[in-house]
Wavefront OBJ file of the C-alpha trace (Angstrom):
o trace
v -88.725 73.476 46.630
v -92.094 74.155 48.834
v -93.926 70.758 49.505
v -97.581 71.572 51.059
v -99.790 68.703 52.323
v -102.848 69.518 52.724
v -104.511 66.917 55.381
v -108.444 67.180 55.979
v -111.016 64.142 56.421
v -111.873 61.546 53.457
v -114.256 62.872 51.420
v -114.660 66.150 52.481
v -112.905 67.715 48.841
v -114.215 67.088 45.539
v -112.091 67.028 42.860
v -112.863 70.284 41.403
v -111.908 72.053 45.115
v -108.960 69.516 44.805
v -107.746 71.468 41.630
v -108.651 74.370 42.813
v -106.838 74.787 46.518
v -103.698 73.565 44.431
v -103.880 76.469 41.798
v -104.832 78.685 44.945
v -101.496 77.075 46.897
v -99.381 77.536 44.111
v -100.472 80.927 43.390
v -100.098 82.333 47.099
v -96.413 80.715 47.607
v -95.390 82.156 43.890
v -96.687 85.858 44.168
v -95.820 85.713 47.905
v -92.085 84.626 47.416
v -91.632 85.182 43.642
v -90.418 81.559 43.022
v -91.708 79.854 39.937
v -94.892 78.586 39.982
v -93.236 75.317 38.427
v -91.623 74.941 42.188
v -94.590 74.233 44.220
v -96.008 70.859 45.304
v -98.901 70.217 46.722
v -100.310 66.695 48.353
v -103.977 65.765 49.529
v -103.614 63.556 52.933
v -107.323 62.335 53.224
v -107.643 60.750 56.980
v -110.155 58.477 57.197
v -112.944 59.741 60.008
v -112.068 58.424 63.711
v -108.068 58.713 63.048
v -107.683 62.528 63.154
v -107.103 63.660 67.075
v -107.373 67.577 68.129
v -106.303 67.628 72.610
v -106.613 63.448 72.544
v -109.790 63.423 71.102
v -111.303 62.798 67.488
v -111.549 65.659 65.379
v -115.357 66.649 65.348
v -115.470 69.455 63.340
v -114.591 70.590 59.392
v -110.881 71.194 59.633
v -108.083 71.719 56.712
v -104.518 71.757 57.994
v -101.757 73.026 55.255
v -98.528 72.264 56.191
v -95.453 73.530 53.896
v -92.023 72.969 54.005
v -90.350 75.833 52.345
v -86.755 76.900 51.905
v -85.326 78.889 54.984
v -84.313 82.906 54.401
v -87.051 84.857 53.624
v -88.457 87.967 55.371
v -90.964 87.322 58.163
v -93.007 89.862 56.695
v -93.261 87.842 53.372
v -94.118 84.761 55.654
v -96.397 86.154 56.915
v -98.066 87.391 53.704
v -98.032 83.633 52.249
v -99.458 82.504 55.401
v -102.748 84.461 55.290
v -102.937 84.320 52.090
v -102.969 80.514 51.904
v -105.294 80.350 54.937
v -108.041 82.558 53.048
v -107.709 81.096 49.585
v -107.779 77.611 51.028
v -110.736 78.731 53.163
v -112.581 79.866 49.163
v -111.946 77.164 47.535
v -112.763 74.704 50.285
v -116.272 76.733 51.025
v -115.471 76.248 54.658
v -115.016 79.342 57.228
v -111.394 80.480 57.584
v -110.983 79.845 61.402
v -111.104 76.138 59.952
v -108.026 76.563 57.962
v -104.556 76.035 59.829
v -101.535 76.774 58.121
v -98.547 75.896 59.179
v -94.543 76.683 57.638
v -91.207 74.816 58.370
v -87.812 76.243 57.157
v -85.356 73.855 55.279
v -81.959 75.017 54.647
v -82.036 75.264 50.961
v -78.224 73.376 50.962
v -80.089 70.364 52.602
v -82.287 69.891 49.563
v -81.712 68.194 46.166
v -83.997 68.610 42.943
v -83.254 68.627 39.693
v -80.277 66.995 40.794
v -78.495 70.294 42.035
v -78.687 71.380 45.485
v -81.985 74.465 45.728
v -80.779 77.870 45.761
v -81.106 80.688 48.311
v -83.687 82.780 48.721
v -83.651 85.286 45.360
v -81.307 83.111 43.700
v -84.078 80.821 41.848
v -84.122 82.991 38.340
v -80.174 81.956 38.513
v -80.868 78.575 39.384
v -82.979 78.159 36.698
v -81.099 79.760 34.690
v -78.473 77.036 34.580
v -80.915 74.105 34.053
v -80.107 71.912 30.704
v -82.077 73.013 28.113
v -84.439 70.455 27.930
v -85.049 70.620 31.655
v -86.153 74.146 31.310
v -87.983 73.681 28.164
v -90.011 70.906 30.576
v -90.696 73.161 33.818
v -91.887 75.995 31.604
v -94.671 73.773 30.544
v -95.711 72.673 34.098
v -98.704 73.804 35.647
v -100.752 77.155 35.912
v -99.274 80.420 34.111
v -98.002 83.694 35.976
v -99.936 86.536 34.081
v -97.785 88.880 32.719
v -98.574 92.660 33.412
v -99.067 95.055 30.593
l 1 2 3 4 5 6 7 8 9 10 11 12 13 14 15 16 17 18 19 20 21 22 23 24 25 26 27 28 29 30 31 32 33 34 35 36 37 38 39 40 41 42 43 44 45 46 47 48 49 50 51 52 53 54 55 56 57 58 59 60 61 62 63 64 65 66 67 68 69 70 71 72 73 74 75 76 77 78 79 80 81 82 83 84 85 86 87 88 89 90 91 92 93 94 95 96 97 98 99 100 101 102 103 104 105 106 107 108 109 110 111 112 113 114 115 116 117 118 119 120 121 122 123 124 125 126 127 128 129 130 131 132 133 134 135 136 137 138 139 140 141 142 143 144 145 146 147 148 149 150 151 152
């Protein structure tokens, strides 16, 4: 399912924006794409200062770079959604500008991906993916993580 690393300089993120660029990364792939919250990952990559390079030189100002790998077959239009809406909720929760947040997708075939020990579904399959989980599994995943809220 989506992996998102988010890379930025040691130190820069305290914990609490830690927590809080996840929920915000989780949140934009889920309402963009409508896949379960319980699918997204996200990883810090903290680079210590000196071993970041931007054109061959050291990285000299505040950058964030998110970089997801998500499953190939959705609409560019929904792409693009996710993609601005993970640069400007990154850019919140960070308190840094948003022309300091680059965000970057790669497509995976979903057949070339294993979790859960089945191979990932298409695009607007996941509900019947899940679907077919062991109980247990699903009893699991729906305690993972940050709730959708459901409308009235």
């Amino acid at each position: 399912m989506p992996s998102y690393i988010v890379t930025c300089e040691e130190g820069r993120l305290t914990g609490s924006q830690k927590s809080q660029i996840a929920e915000a990364v989780t949140r934009a792939h889920g309402d963009a794409t409508g896949a379960p919250y319980y699918f997204v990952r996200i990883t810090f990559n903290e680079v210590k200062p000196g071993n970041y390079f931007l054109g061959g030189t050291p990285l000299d100002s505040d950058q964030i770079f998110v970089h997801g790998s998500i499953r190939e077959g959705r609409p560019t239009e929904m792409k693009d959604t996710l993609m601005a809406c993970l640069a400007a909720d990154v850019a919140i929760a960070s308190q840094m500008q948003p022309n300091c947040v680059w965000v970057y997708l790669s497509e995976i075939p979903p057949n070339q991906m294993i979790e859960f020990g089945r191979v990932l579904p298409l695009h607007g399959k996941e509900a019947e993916w899940s679907a077919a989980l062991p109980q247990a599994e699903k009893m699991r995943l729906d305690k993972i993580g940050i709730r959708k809220e459901v409308a009235a």
